[in-house]
C-alpha positions in Angstrom: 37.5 11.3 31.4 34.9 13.7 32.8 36.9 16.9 31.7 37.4 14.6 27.9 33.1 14.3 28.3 32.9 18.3 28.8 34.9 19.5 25.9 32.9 17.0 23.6 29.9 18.4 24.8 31.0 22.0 24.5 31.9 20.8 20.9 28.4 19.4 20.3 26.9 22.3 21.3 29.4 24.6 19.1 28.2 22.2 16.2 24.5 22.5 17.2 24.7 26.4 16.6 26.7 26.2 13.6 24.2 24.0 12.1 20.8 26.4 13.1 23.2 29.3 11.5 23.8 27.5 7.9 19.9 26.6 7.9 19.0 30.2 8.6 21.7 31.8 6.2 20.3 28.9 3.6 16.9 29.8 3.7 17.3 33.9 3.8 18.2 35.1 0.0 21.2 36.1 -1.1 21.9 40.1 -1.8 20.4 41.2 -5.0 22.5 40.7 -8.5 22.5 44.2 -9.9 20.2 44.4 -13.2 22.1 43.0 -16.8 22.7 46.5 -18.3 20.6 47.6 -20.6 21.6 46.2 -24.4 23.2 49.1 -26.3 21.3 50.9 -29.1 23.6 51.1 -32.5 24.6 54.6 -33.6 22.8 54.8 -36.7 19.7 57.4 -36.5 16.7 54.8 -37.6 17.2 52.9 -34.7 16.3 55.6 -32.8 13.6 56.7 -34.9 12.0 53.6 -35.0 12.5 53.2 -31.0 10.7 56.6 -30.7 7.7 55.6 -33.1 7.3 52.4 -30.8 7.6 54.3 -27.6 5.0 56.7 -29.0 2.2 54.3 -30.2 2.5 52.2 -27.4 1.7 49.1 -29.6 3.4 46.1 -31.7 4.1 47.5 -35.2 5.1 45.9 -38.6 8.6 46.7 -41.0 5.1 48.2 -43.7 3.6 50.5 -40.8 7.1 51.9 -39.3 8.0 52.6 -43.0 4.4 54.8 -43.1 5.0 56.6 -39.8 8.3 57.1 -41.0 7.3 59.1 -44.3 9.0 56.6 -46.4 8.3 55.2 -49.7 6.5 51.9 -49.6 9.2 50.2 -51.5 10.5 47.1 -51.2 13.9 47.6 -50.1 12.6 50.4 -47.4 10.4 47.4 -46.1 13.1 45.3 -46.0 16.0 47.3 -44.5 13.0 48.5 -41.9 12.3 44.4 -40.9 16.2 44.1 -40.5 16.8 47.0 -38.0 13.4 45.3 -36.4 15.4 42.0 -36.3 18.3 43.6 -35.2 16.6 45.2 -32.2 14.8 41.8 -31.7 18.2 39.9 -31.2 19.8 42.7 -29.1 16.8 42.1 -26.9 15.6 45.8 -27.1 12.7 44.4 -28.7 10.6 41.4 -29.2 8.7 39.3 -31.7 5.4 38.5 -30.9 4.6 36.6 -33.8 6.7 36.5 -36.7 6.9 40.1 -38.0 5.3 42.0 -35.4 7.8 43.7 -33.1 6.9 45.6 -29.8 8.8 46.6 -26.6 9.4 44.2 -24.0 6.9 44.6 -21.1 8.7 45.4 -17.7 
């Protein structure tokens, strides 16, 4: 009986510091998850032209003022292709929409 007592104290005891290791463990974090990679830019060259003009001003910019910066013609259809690509870059999550229309890089 008293040897019986011993190992269930023994085995208490193993318990004891099991259980103060899993609280530790559970409050220390975890490693790091590496970073999502970075969304991919599509091939065509306006992306990257437009991605450069907002890089260089720094600030939120409109389909009308990229299509300025850009040299083009304030037509219709070059304000309109220019909101898609800004779309586009919007819902690869290169970009983001402030309000409707007004597009900037995401702050770090």
């Amino acid at each position: 009986m008293t040897a019986r007592l011993r190992d269930l104290d023994q085995d208490l005891d193993h318990l004891r510091i099991t259980r103060k290791t899993l609280l530790v463990l559970a409050r220390e974090p975890g490693p790091a998850s590496p970073p999502p990679p970075a969304p991919a830019v599509p091939d065509h060259p306006a992306y990257q032209q437009i991605l450069t003009l907002m890089a260089d001003t720094g600030q939120p910019s409109r389909a009308r003022d990229l299509c300025l910066a850009l040299d083009l013609p304030l037509a219709r259809k070059n304000i309109e292709n220019t909101r898609a690509k800004l779309k586009r870059l919007v819902s690869l999550g290169i970009l983001v929409e402030i309000e409707p229309g007004l597009s900037a890089e995401p702050r770090p």
